[in-house]
C-alpha positions in Angstrom: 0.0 0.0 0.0 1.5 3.5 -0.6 1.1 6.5 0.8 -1.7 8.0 -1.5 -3.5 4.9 -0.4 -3.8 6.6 3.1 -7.7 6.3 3.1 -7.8 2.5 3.2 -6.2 2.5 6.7 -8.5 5.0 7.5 -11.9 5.3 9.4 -14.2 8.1 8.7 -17.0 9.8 11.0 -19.5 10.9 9.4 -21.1 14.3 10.5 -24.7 15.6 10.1 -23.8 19.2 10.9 -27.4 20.7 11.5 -27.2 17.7 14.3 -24.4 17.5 16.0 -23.1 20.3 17.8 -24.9 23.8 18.6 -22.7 27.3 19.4 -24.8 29.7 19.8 -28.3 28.7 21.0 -30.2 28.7 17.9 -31.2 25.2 17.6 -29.0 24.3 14.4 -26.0 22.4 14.5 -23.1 24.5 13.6 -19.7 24.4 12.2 -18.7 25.8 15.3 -19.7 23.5 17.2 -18.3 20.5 15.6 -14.9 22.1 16.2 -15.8 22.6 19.7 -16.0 18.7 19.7 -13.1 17.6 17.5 -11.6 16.5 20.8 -14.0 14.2 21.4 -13.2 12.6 17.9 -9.8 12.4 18.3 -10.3 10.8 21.3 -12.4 7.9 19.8 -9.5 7.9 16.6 -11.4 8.5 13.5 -9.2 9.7 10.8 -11.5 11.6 8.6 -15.2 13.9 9.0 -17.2 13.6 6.5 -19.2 16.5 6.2 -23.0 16.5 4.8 -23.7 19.5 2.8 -22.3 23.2 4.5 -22.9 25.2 1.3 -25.6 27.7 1.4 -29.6 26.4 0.3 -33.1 26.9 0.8 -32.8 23.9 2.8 -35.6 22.5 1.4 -33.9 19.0 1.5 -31.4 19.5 4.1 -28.7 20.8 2.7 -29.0 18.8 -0.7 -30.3 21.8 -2.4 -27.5 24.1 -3.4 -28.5 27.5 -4.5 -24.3 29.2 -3.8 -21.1 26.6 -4.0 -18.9 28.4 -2.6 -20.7 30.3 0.3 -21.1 28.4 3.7 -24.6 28.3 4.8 -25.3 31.1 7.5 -27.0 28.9 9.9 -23.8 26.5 10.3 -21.5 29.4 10.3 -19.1 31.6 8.0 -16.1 31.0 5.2 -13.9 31.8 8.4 -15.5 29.8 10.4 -14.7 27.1 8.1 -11.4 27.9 7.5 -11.1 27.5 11.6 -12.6 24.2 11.7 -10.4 22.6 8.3 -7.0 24.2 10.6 -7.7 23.2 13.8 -8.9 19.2 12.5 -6.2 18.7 10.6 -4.0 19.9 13.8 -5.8 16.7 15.9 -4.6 14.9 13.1 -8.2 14.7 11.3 -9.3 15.1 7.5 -12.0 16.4 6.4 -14.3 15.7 3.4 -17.3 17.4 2.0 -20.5 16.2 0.3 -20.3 17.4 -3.4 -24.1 17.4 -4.9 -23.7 18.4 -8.4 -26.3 16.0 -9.9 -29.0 19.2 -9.5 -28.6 22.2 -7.6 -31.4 24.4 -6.1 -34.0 26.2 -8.1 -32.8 29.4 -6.2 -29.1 28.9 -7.7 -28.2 31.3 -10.1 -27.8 29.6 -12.8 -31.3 28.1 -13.0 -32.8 31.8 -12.0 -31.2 32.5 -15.5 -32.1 29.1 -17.1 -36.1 29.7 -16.8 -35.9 32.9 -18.1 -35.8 31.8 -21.8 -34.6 29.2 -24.1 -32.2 31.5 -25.4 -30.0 32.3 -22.2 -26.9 30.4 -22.0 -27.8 28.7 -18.8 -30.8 27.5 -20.1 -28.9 24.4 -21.2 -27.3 23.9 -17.7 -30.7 21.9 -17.0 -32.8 19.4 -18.2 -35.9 21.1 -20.7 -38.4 19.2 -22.6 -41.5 21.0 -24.9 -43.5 18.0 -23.4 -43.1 15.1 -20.5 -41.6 12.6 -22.3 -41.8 9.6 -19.7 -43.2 8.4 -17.0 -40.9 9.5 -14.3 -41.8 9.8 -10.4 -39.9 12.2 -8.3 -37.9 10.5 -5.2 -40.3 12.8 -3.1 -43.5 12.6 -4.8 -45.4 13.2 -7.8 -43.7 13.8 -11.4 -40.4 14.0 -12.1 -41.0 16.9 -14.5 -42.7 20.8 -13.4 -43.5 23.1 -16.2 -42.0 26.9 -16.1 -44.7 28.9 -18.0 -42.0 31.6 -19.1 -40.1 29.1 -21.4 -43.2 26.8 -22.2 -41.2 23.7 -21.1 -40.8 21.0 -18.4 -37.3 20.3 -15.9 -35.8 17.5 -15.1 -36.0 17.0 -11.2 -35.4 13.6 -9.8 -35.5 14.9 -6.2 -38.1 17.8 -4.7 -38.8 20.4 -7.8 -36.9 22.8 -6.3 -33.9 20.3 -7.0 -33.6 20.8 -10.7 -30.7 17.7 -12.5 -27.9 19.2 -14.1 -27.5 18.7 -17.7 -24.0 17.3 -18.0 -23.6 16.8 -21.4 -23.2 20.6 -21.8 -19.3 20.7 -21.3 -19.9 24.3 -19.5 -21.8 22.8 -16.7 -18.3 19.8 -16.4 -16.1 22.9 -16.0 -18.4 24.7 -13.6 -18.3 21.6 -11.6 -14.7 21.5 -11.7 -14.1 25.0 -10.9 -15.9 24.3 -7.8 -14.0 21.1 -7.1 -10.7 23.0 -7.2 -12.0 26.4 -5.3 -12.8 23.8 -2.4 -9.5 21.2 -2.5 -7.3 24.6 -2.9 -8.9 25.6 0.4 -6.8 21.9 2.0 -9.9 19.3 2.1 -8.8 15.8 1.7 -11.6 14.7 -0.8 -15.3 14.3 -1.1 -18.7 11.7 -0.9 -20.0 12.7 -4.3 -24.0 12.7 -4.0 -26.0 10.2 -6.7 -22.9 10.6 -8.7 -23.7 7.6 -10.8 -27.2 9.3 -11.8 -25.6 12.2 -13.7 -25.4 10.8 -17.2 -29.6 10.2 -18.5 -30.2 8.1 -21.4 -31.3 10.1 -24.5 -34.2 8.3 -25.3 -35.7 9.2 -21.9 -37.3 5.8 -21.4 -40.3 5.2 -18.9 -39.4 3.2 -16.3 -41.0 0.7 -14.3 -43.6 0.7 -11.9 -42.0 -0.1 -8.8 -43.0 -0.6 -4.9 -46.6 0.1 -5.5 -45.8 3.7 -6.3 -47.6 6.2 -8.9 -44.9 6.8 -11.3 -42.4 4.8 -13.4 -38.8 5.1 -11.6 -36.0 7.5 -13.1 -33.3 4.8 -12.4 -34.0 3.2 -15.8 -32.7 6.2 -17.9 -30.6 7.7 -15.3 -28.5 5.0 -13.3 -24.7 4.5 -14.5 -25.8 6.5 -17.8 -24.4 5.8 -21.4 -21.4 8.8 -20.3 -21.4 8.7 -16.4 -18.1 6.8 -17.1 -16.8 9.1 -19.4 -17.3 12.4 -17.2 -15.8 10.5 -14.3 -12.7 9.8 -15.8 -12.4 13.2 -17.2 -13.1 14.4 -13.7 -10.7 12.9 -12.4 -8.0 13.8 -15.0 -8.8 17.3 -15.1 -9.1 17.9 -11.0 -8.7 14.7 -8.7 -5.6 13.0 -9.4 -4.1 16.7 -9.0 -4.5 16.3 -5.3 -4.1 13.8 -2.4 -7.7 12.9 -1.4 -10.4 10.5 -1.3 -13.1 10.1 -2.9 -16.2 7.7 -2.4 -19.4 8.0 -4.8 -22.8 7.6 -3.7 -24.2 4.7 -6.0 -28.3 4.1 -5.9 -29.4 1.2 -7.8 -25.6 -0.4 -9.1 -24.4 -3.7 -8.3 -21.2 -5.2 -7.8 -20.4 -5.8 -10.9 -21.5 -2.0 -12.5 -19.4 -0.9 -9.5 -16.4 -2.1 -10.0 -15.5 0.2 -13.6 -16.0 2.9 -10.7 -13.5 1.7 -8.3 -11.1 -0.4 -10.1 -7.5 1.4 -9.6 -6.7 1.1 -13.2 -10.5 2.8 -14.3 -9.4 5.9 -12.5 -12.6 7.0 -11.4 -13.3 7.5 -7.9 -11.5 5.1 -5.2 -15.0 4.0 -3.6 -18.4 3.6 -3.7 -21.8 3.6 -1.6 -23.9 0.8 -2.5 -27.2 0.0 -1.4 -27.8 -3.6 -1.9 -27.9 -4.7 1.8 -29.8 -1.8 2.9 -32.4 -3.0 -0.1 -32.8 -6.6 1.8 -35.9 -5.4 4.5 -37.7 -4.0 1.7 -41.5 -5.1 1.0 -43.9 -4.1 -2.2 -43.9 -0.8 -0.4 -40.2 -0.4 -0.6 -37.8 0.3 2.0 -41.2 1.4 4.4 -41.5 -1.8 5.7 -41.8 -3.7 8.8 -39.8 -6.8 7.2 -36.3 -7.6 9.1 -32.8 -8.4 7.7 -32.8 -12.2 6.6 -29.3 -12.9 7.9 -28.4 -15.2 4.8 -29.1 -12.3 2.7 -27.2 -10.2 4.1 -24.3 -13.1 3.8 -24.5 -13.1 0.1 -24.6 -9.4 -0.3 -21.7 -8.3 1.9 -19.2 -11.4 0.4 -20.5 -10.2 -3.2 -19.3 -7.0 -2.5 -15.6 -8.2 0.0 -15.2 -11.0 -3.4 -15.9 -8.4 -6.5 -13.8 -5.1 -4.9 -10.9 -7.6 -3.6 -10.9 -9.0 -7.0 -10.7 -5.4 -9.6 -8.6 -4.1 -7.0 -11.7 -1.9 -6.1 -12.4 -0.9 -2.4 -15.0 -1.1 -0.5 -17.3 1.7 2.0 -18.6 -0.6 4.9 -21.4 1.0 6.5 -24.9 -0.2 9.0 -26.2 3.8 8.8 -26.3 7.2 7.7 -28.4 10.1 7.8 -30.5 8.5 4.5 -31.0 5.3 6.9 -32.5 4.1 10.0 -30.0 3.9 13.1 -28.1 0.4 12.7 -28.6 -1.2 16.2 -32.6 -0.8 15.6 -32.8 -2.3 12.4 -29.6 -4.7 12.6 -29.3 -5.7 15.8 -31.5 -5.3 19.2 -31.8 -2.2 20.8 -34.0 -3.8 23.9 -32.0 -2.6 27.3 -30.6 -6.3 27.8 -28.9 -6.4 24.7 -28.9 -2.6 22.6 -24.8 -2.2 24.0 -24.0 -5.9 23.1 -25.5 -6.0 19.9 -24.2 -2.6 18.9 -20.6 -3.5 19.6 -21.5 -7.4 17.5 -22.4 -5.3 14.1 -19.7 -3.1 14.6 -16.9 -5.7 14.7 -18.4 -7.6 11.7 -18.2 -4.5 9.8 -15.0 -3.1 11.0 -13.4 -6.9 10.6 -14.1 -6.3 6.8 -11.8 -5.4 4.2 -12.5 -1.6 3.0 -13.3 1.9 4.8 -15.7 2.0 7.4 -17.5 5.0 8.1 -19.5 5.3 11.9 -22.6 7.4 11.6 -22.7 10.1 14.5 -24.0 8.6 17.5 -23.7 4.8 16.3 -20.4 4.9 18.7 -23.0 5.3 21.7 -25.0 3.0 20.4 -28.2 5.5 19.6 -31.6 4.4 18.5 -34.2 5.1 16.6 -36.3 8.4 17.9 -39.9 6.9 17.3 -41.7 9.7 17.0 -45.3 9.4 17.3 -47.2 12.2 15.3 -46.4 13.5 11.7 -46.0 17.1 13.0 -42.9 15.5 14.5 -41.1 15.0 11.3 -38.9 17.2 9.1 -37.8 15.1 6.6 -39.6 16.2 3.2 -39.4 12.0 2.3 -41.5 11.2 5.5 -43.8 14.0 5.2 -44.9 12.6 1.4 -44.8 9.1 2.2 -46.9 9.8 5.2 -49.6 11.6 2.5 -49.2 8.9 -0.3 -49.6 6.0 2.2 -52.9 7.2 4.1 -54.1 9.1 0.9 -53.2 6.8 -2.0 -52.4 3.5 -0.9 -55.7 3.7 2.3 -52.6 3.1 5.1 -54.3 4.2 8.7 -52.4 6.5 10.2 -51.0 4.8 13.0 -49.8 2.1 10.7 -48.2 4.7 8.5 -46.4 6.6 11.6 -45.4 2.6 12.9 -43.3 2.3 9.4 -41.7 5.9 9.6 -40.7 5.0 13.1 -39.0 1.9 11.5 -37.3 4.0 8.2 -37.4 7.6 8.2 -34.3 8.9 7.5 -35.3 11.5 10.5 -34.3 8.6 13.1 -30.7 9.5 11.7 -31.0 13.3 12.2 -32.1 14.0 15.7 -29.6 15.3 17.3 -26.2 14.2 19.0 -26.6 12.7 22.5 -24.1 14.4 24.5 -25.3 14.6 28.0 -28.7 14.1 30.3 -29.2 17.6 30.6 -32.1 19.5 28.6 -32.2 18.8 24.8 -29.2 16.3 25.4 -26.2 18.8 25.7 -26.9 19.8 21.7 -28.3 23.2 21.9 -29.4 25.6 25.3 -32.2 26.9 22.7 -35.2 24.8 20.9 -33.3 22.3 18.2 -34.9 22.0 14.7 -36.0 18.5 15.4 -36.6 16.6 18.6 -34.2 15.0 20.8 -34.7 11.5 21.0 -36.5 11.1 24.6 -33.8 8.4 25.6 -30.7 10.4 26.1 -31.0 10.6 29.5 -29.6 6.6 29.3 -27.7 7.2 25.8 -25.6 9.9 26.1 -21.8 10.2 25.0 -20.8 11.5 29.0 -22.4 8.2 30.4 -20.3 6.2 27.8 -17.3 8.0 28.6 -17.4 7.5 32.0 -18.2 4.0 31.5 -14.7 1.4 30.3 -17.3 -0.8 29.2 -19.5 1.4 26.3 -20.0 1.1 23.1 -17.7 4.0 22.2 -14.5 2.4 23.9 -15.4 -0.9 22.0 -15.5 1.1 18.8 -11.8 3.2 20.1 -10.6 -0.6 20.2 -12.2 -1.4 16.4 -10.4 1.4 14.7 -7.3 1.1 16.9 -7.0 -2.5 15.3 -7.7 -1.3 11.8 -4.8 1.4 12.0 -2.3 -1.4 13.8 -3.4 -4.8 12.2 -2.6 -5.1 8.7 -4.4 -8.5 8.0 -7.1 -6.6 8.2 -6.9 -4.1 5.5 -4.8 -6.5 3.2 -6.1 -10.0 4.0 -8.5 -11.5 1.5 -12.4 -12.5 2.9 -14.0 -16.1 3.0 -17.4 -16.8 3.8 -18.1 -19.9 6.2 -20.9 -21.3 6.6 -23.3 -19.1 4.1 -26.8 -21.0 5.2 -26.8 -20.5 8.9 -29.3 -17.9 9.5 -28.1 -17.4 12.5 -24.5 -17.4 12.9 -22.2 -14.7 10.4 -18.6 -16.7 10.2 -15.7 -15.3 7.8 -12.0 -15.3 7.6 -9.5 -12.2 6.6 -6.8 -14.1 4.9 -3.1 -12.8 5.2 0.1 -14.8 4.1 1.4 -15.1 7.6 -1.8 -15.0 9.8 -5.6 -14.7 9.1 -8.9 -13.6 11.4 -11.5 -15.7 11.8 -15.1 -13.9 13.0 -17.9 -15.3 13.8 -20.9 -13.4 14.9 -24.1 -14.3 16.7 -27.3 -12.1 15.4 -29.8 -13.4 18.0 -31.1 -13.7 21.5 -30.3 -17.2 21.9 -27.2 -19.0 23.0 -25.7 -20.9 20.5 -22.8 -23.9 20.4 -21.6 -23.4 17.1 -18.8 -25.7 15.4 -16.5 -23.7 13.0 -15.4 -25.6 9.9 -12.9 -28.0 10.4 -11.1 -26.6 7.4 -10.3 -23.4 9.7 -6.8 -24.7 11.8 -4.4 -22.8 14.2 -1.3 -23.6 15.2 -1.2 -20.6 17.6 -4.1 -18.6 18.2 -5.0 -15.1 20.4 -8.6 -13.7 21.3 -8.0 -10.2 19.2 -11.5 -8.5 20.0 -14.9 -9.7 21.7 -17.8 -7.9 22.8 -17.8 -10.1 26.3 -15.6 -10.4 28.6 -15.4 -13.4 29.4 -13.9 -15.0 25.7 -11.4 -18.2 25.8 -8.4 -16.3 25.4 -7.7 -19.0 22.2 -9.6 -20.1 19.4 -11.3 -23.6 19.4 -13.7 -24.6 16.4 -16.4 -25.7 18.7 -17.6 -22.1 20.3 -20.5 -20.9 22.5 -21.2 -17.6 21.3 -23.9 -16.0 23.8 -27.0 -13.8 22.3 -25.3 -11.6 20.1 -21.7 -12.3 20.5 -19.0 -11.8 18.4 -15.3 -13.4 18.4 -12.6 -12.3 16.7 -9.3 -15.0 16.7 -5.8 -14.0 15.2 -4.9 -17.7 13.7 -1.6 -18.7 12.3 
């Protein structure tokens, strides 16, 4: 590994900024804030913060709506501000990467103010027009994926909220915008970016309808827009005009690809982007109604998914983004593991080792170090999310969903559970703001908070200081290639790191019960050592026959 390959040692933290930390008593997180807590993140050893969306927007989608590139938004905080935080992480050692979202910008950016002002303006070809819909295309938030401007007689393209409209990036102006903006931000020192539905910004021509999918009232956009006839073309020439200029890293959000689209991405040789986000196993609980479901992870599933993806990134020389959560998903010891008292710390510290154990980059969602749960909110007026707030209308409009079985499946999904805010303390509003924040505080941090955890050898975040300690110190575990064992237990999750001299073996219990479980006999050590369980009472070495108690997780060093 050389040194440019400094992210695959690394472990990032993601940050949901509006969420984490608030200076000055308005309610919003705040860049501020998070530098106030750097700290903190140092002391749990994260290498890099990755950033959701600073730039200033409408905020009509969190963030994801940019109507100014290169101004912060003033509710987070100022250029300088900025400027403070990127200085003062990379002096505790940490990087920082930011959350580019050039697939559409905001209706309020300038240059689609111009762009509906006629046909003739030369940003009206920095979007998506058509004189008439030309498909059946739903917006991810609702309704059609196309709104009419009267002053230029033509439909947008808008795959997100309306006021999101989709780049046209076949206009080569609108590639060296983007890049402009991509070198204005890495001359300023950040180590890279998580590019937003990167793999959506090439559409097919022939604007195909899609298919009607999880019971909804329009075709999906993924059919014309998802790893597009050029998206591989306008990657590569982003990364020869701007990204191999600079040390970073860069990991690409990737709806609706699979292994094997992903690996042109990824592979070193495509030189593309060095990662990407995939979506297959957070796919696996979804039901005719999509990911709002009450369905559960079937553990074989997950198997197959997770070694396609260890087997098909190992094999192009790809890498891998490991991850349970983010602020798109629900929190990962609720919908992985068991967040009942008895066994919400145990279970928390299980998924993390079988993630962190895996070969690739694993990124902790804010709080999933203290092991947070899902909020459960219990009336719409609760929820902020514009995703929740339509599904909430289509379900008990539409589809003839009660309400309380409707607010029972956002309390499973909605991407709010992510975004409540940080759990720092038991005092009010959970040490995040001394004024009202923009979205409730889940009504257990008075248990889950990140003082009790530090004050306690035995959390969840000290288990997690352990998992990235090993990932910066053990190199089998970066390097080492990945077996599955035993891929029909649906119970048990067993898999080796392989390594020339030595090799892991990890085997994983996702239940309540107690389990004696034999390991295959194919699996021998000469000399063993106990590297990392989540009780404390482990055999010290490894044996193939194991007990693994409800929700235990071994990790043996074998040679």
């Amino acid at each position: 590994m050389n040194r440019a390959d400094w992210w695959k040692k690394s472990v990032v933290y993601q940050v949901y900024p509006k969420s984490f930390k608030d200076s000055n008593g308005d309610g919003i997180g705040d860049l501020n804030g998070l530098k106030e807590k750097l700290p903190y993140l140092e002391k749990l050893g994260i290498d890099v913060i990755w950033l959701n969306p600073i730039f200033q927007s409408p905020q009509v989608d969190n963030g994801y709506d940019i109507s100014d590139y290169r101004q912060i938004e003033p509710t987070l905080g100022t250029m300088e501000d900025f400027d403070e935080l990127l200085a003062e992480a990379h002096k505790h050692g940490i990087k920082i990467i930011l959350d580019l979202v050039v697939n559409h910008t905001s209706d309020q950016h300038q240059w689609f103010q111009e762009a509906k002002k006629s046909k003739d303006n030369p940003y009206h070809d920095y979007y998506i027009w058509k004189d008439e819909v030309p498909n059946n295309w739903g917006s991810s938030f609702g309704g059609s994926a196309w709104e009419y401007v009267e002053a230029v007689d033509q439909y947008y393209l808008h795959c997100f909220a309306k006021e999101q409209p989709d780049l046209n990036w076949d206009n080569p102006k609108v590639r060296e915008d983007v890049y402009d903006i991509l070198r204005f931000w890495l001359d300023k020192g950040i180590d890279g970016f998580r590019m937003d539905v990167i793999t959506l910004i090439s559409k097919d021509p022939t604007f195909p309808d899609g298919p009607i999918i999880q019971n909804k009232a329009y075709g999906s956009y993924y059919a014309g827009c998802a790893s597009g006839p050029r998206v591989h073309e306008y990657l590569k020439e982003m990364n020869r005009e701007v990204l191999s200029k600079y040390d970073i890293m860069t990991v690409g959000e990737a709806p609706h690809t699979s292994a094997d689209e992903a690996v042109p991405y990824t592979a070193a040789d495509e030189k593309e982007l060095q990662m990407v986000f995939h979506f297959d196993h957070m796919h696996l609980d979804y039901d005719e109604n999509g990911k709002y479901a009450k369905t559960r992870v079937k553990l074989t599933d997950l198997k197959r998914v997770m070694t396609e993806w260890q087997e098909k990134m190992h094999a192009c020389n790809g890498w891998n983004s490991l991850y349970w959560s983010n602020h798109d998903q629900a929190r990962a010891v609720t919908r992985f593991g068991n967040e009942s008292p008895a066994y919400r710390v145990i279970s928390a510290k299980m998924l993390g080792t079988v993630l962190h154990m895996m070969q690739g980059t694993p990124y902790i969602f804010e709080g999933e170090e203290l092991g947070m749960t899902n909020a459960f909110f219990d009336k719409i007026e609760d929820y902020r999310d514009l995703e929740a707030i339509d599904i909430f209308k289509d379900f008990t409009g539409r589809k003839g969903f009660s309400e309380k079985d409707t607010l029972e499946l956002l309390r499973l999904k909605s991407r709010d559970n992510a975004r409540t805010p940080m759990q720092w303390d038991d005092t009010r509003h959970a040490g995040f703001t001394e004024g009202t924040p923009w979205i409730d505080v889940n009504p257990n941090y008075t248990e889950i908070n990140a003082e009790k955890c530090l004050e306690d050898s035995d959390s969840v975040f000290y288990y997690y200081q352990k998992l990235v300690k090993l990932r910066h110190e053990v190199p089998v575990i970066t390097d080492g290639e990945y077996e599955l064992l035993d891929a029909e237990n649906e119970k048990i999750y067993t898999y080796l790191r392989k390594g020339e001299n030595e090799s892991l073996v990890v085997a994983a219990n996702f239940t309540d019960e107690e389990i004696d479980y034999q390991v295959d006999e194919k699996v021998k050590a000469q000399e063993s050592s106990l590297l990392i369980s989540n009780y404390g009472d482990a055999p010290d070495t490894f044996n193939n026959h194991l007990t693994l108690k409800p929700y235990q997780v071994y990790v043996y060093m074998i040679r």
